[in-house]
C-alpha positions as CSV (number, residue, x, y, z in Angstrom):
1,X,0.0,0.0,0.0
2,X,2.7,2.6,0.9
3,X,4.8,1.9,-2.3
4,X,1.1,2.1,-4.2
5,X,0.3,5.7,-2.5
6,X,4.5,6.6,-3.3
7,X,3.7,5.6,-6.9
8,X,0.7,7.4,-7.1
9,X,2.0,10.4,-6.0
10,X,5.4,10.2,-8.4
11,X,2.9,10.0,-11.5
12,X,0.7,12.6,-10.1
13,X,3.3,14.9,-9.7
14,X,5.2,14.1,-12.9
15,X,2.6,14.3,-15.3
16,X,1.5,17.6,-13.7
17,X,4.7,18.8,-14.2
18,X,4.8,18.3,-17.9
19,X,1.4,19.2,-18.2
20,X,1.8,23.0,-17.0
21,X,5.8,23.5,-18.1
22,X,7.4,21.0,-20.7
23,X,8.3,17.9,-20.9
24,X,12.1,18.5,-20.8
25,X,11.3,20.9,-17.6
26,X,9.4,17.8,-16.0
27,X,12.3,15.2,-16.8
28,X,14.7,17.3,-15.9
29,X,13.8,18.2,-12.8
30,X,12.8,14.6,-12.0
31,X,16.0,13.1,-12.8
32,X,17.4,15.0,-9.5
33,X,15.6,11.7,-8.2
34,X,19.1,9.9,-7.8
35,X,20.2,12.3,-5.7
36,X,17.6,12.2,-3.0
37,X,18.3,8.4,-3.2
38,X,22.4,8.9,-2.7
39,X,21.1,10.9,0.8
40,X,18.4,8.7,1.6
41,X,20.1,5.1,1.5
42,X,22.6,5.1,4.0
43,X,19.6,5.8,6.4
44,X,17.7,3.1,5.4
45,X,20.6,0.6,4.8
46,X,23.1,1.7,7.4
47,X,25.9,3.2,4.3
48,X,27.8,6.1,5.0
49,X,27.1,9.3,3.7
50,X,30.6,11.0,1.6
51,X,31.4,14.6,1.0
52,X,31.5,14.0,-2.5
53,X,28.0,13.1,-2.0
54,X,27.1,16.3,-0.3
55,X,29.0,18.2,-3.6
56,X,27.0,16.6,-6.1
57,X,23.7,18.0,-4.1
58,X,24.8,21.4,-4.2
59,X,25.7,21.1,-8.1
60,X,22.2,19.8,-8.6
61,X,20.3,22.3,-6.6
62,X,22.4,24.9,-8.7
63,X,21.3,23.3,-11.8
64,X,17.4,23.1,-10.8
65,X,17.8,27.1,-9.7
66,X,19.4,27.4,-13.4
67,X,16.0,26.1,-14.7
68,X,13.6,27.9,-12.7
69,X,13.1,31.5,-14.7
70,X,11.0,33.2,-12.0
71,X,10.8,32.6,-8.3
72,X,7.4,33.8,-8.4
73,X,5.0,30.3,-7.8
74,X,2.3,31.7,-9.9
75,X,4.4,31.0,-12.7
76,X,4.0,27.9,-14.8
77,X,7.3,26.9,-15.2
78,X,8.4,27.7,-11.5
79,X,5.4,25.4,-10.2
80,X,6.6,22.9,-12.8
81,X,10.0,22.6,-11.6
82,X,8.4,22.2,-8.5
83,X,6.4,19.6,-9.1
84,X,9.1,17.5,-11.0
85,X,11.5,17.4,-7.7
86,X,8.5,16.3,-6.1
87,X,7.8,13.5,-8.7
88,X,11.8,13.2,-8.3
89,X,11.6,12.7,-4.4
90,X,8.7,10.1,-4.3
91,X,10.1,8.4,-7.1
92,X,13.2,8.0,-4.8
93,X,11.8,6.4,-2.1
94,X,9.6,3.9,-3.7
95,X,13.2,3.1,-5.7
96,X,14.7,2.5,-1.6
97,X,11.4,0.6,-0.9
98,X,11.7,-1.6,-3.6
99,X,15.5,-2.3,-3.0
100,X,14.3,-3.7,0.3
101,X,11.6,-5.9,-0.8
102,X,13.6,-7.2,-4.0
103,X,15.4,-9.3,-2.0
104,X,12.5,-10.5,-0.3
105,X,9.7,-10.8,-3.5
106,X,9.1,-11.9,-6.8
107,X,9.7,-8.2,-9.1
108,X,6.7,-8.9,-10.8
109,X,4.6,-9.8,-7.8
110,X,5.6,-6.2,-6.3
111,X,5.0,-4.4,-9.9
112,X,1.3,-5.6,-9.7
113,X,0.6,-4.8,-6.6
114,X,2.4,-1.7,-6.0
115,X,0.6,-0.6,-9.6
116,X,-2.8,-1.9,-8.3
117,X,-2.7,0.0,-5.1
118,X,-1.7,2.8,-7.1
119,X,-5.0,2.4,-9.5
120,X,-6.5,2.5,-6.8
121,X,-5.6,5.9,-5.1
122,X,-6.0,7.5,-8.2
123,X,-9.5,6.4,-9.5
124,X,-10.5,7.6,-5.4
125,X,-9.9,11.4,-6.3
126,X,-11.7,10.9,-10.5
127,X,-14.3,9.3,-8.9
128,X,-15.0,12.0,-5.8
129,X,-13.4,15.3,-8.3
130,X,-15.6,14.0,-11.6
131,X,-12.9,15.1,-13.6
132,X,-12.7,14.7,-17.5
133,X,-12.0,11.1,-18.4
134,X,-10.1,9.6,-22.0
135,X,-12.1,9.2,-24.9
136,X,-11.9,6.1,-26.8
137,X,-9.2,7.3,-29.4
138,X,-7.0,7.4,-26.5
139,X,-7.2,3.7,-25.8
140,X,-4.3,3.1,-27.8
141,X,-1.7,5.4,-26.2
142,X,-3.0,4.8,-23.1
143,X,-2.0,0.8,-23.6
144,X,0.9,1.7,-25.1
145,X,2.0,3.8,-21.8
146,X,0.6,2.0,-19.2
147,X,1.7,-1.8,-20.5
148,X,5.3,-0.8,-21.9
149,X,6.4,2.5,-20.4
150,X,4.7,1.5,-17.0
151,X,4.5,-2.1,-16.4
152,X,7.2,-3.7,-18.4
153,X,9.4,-0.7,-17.4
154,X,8.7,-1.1,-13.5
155,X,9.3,-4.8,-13.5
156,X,12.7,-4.5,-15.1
157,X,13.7,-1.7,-12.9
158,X,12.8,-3.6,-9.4
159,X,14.5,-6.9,-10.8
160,X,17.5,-5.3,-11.3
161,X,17.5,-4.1,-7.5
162,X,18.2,-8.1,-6.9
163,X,21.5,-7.4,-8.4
164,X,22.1,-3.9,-7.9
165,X,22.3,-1.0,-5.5
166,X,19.4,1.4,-5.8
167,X,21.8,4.4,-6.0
168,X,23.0,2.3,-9.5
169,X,19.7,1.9,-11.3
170,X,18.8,5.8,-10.4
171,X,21.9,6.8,-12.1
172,X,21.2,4.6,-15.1
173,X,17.5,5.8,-15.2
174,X,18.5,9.4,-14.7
175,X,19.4,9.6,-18.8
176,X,16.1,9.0,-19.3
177,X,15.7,13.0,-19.7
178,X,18.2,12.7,-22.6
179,X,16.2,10.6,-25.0
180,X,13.2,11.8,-23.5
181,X,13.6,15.4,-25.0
182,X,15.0,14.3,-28.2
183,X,11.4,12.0,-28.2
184,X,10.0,15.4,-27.5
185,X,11.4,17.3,-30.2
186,X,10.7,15.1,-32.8
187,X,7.3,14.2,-32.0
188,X,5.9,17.8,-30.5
189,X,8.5,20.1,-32.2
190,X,9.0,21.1,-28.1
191,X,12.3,22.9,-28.5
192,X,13.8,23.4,-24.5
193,X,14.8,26.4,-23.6
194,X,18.9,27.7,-23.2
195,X,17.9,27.6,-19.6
196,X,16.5,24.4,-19.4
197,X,19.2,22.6,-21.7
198,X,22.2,24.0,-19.5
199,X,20.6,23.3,-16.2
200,X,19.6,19.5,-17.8
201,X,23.2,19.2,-18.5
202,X,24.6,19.6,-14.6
203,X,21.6,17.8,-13.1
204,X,21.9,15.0,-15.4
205,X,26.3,15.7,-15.3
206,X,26.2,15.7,-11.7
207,X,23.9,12.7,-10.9
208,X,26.1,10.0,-13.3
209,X,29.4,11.1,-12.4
210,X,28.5,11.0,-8.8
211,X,26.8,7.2,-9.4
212,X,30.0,6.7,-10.8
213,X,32.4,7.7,-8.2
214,X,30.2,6.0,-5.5
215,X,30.4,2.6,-7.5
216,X,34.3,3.5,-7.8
217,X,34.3,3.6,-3.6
């Protein structure tokens, strides 16, 4: 249940975040998600924290404030920055959540359930807000990103905590931005802004490097 409400929230969160900024601002901003995992894990594994660690924070938070053209929170991009470290921070502790029961669970076991517990805290708030709901041309897209961008992506990412520290896969997972805003441009035309591209560059610089260096240790 807590890794379906975790899930439930990351989507929530992401999607909102594309929805009112880009989606180069929301993947950005979400691949700061290996980060919040580098602090979180030695707390709930017993590993030490290192400076380098503590570095490669500040070079990300510098490369979020790079993104964010206007402190004002009425502003679309600002709040979509926000919500993508949000998406980014609940996306990092179901990662440290699943570590912990890959060892313990069949990965596909812990995919279904943590997806149907997620299903199931988001159809609560459609149901009670009686928001607008797909039409049926939207079928298609919608199996396409729930059954291979959702599913068969979630179940390879928990196996591979069997093998592999969680720290690992977030690194791996944080190029995701890369191809995602090259997907971006050539199926929306979405051009990023300078802004955007140069503070993608030290999150997403920061993030592997540091994976990299841990791993190293």
């Amino acid at each position: 249940m807590l890794q379906g409400i975790l899930l439930a929230a990351h989507w929530t969160c992401f999607f909102y975040s594309i929805q009112i900024s880009s989606v180069a601002v929301g993947l950005v901003t979400f691949s700061s998600f290996p980060l919040f995992v580098t602090f979180l894990e030695p707390f709930f594994f017993n590993e030490h924290l290192k400076t380098e660690d503590i570095i490669a924070a500040c070079a990300v938070f510098a490369g979020i404030v790079l993104i964010i053209p206007d402190f004002n929170f009425s502003h679309n991009m600002t709040k979509g920055v926000f919500y993508g470290i949000a998406s980014g921070l609940t996306f990092a502790l179901l990662a440290l959540v699943n570590r912990r029961n890959a060892r313990e669970s069949d990965s596909i076991a812990i995919a279904f359930y943590q997806n149907l517990f997620a299903c199931f805290f988001l159809i609560i708030p459609c149901i009670l807000t009686k928001g607008p709901v797909p039409v049926f041309s939207d079928l298609p897209y919608l199996m396409i990103l729930g059954l291979a961008c959702t599913a068969l992506a979630h179940t390879l990412f928990i196996k591979s905590l069997a093998f592999i520290k969680a720290q690992t896969a977030a690194v791996i997972s944080g190029l995701e931005p890369v191809y995602g805003i090259v997907f971006a441009f050539l199926l929306l035309n979405e051009i990023p802004a300078t802004r955007t591209l140069a503070g993608g560059a030290v999150i997403i610089g920061t993030t592997v490097l540091s994976g990299i260096l841990s791993e190293g240790h």
